[in-house]
C-alpha positions as CSV (number, residue, x, y, z in Angstrom):
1,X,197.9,300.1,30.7
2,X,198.1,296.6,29.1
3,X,198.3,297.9,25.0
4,X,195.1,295.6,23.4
5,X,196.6,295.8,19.8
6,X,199.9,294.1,19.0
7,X,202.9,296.9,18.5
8,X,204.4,296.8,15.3
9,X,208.0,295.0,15.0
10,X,211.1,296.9,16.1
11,X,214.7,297.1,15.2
12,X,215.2,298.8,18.1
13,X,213.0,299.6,21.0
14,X,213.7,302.8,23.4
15,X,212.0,303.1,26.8
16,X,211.7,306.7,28.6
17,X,212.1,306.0,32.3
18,X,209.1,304.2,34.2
19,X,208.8,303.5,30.3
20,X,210.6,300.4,31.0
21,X,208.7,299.1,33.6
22,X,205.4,299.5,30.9
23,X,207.2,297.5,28.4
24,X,208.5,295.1,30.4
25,X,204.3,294.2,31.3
26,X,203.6,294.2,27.9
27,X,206.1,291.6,27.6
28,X,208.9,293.8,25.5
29,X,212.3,294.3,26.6
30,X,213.8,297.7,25.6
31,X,217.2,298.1,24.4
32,X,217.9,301.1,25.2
33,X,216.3,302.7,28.4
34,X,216.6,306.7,28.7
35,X,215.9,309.2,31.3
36,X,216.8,311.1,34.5
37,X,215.2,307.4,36.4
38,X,213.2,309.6,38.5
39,X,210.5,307.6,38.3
40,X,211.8,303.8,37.1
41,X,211.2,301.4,40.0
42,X,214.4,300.0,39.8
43,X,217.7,300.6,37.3
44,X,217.4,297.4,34.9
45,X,220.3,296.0,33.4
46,X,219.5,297.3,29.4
47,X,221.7,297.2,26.7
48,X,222.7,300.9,26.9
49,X,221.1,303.0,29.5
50,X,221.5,307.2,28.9
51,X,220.8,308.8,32.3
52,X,220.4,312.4,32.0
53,X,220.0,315.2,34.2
54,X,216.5,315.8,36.1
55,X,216.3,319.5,35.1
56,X,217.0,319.6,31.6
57,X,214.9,321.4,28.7
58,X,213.1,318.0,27.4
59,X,211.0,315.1,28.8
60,X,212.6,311.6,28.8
61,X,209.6,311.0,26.1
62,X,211.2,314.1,24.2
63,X,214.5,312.2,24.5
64,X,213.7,309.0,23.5
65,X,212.1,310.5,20.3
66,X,215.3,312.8,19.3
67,X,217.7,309.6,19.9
68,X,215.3,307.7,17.6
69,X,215.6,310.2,15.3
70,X,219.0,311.1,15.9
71,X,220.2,307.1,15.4
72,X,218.2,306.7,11.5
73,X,215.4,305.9,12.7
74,X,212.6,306.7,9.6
75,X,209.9,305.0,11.8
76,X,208.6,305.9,14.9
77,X,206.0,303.8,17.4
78,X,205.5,306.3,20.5
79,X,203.6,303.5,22.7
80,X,201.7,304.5,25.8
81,X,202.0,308.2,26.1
82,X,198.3,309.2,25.8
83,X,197.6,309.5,29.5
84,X,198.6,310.6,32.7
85,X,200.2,314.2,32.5
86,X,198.5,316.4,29.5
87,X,201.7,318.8,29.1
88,X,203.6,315.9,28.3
89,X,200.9,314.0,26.3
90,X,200.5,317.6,24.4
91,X,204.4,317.7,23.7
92,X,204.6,314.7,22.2
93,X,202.1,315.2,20.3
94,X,203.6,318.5,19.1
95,X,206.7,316.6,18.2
96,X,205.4,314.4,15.6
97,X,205.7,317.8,13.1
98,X,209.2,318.1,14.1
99,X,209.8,314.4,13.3
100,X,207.6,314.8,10.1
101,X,209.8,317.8,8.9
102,X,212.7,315.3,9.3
103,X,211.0,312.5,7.0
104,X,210.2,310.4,9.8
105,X,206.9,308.6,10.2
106,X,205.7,308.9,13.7
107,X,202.6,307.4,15.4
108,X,201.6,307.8,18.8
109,X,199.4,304.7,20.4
110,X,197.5,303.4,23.9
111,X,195.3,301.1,24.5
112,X,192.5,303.3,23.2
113,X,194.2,306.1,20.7
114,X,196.2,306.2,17.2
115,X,197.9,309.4,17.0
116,X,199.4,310.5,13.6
117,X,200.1,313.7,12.0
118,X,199.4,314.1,8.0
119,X,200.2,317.2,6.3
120,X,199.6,317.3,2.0
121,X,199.0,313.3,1.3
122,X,196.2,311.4,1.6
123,X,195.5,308.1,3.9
124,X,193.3,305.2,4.0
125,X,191.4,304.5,7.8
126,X,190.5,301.1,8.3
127,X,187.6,300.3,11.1
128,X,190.3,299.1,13.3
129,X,189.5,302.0,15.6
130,X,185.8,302.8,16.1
131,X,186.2,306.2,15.4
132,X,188.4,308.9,14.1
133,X,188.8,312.9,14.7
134,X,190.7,315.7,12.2
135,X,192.0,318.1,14.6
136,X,194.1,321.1,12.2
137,X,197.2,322.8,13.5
138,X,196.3,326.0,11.4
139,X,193.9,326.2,8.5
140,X,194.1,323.1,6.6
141,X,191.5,321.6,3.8
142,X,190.4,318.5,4.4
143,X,188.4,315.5,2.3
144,X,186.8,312.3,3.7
145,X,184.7,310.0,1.8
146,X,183.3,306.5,2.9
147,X,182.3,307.4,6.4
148,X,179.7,308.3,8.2
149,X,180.0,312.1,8.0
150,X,181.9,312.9,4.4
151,X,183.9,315.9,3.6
152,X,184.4,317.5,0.8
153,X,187.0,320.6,0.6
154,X,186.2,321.6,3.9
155,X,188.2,323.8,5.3
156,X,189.4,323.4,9.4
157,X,190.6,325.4,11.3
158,X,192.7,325.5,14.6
159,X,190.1,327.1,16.6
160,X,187.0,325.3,14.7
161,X,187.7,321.7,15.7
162,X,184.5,320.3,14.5
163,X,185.8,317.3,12.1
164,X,185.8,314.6,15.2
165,X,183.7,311.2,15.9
166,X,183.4,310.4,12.4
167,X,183.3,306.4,11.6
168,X,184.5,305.0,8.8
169,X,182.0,303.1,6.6
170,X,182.2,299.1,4.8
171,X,186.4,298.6,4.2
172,X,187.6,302.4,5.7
173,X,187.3,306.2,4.8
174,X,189.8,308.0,2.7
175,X,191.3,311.5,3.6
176,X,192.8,313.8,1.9
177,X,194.6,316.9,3.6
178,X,196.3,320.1,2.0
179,X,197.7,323.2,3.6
180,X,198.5,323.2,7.8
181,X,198.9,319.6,9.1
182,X,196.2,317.9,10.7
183,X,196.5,315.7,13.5
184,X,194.6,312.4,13.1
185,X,193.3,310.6,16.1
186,X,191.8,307.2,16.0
187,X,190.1,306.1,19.1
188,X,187.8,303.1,20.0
């Protein structure tokens, strides 16, 4: 899908296999295009192109993120990979505590979701997305203030995902996480 917010700027920008063919309709060129090209409608001529095996223990997304990583990357933009196939929606998803635990901010965007995960700091939410959702990979305790429903100390839990829909309120909500990370979704 057509992304309806502008993507940050890139030193370098990495497409995963038909990844290419999205970027190219959202008017970006990749520089580096990764995958097994199973599903690319046709090979591109990219600045460096790293065609790996069809059975292999990652997805090309999975890839793309390591080589990011991998290459000194300390800033991650995961665009487009909200849809289609949950097991690989769910695995990227999963990997932004990996890339946390290496230092490196990671968000995960569409034309409809911001995906982040925050574990012991506190961030400001702007009303650029209509609403926003806590979702706790353990037992976390969480804090939100200037939104529509506020938080104080409350603990979530993995299996208890109540914390979602909330709306941030006049210039954005502030929360504050401790303990298990917490994955932050920001939909419109």
């Amino acid at each position: 899908a057509a992304l309806r917010r502008p993507l940050p700027e890139a030193d370098t920008v990495i497409a995963a296999d038909r990844g290419w063919d999205n970027a190219v309709k959202n008017g970006v060129t990749p520089d580096i295009l990764v995958g097994d090209m199973d599903s690319i409608d046709r090979l591109p001529r990219a600045a460096e192109i790293i065609r790996v095996p069809a059975v292999k223990d990652e997805t090309d997304a999975q890839l793309a993120l390591r080589i990011a990583a991998d290459r000194g990357a300390d800033r991650i933009t995961l665009a487009g990979r909200l849809s289609g196939r949950a097991d690989h929606t769910l695995s990227v998803i999963f990997m932004l505590e990996a890339l946390k635990k290496e230092n490196i901010a990671c968000e995960i965007i569409d034309d409809v979701n911001r995906v982040r995960l925050l574990e012991n700091e506190s961030v400001f939410v702007t009303g650029e997305y209509k609403y926003f959702g806590l979702l706790s990979l353990g037992t976390s305790t969480v804090s939100v203030s200037s939104c529509r429903y506020p938080l104080e100390n409350a603990v979530l839990r993995r299996d208890d995902p109540y914390a979602v829909s909330n709306e941030a309120e006049g210039d954005g909500a502030r929360i504050t996480v401790s303990g298990d990370p917490v994955i932050l979704v920001e939909s419109d």
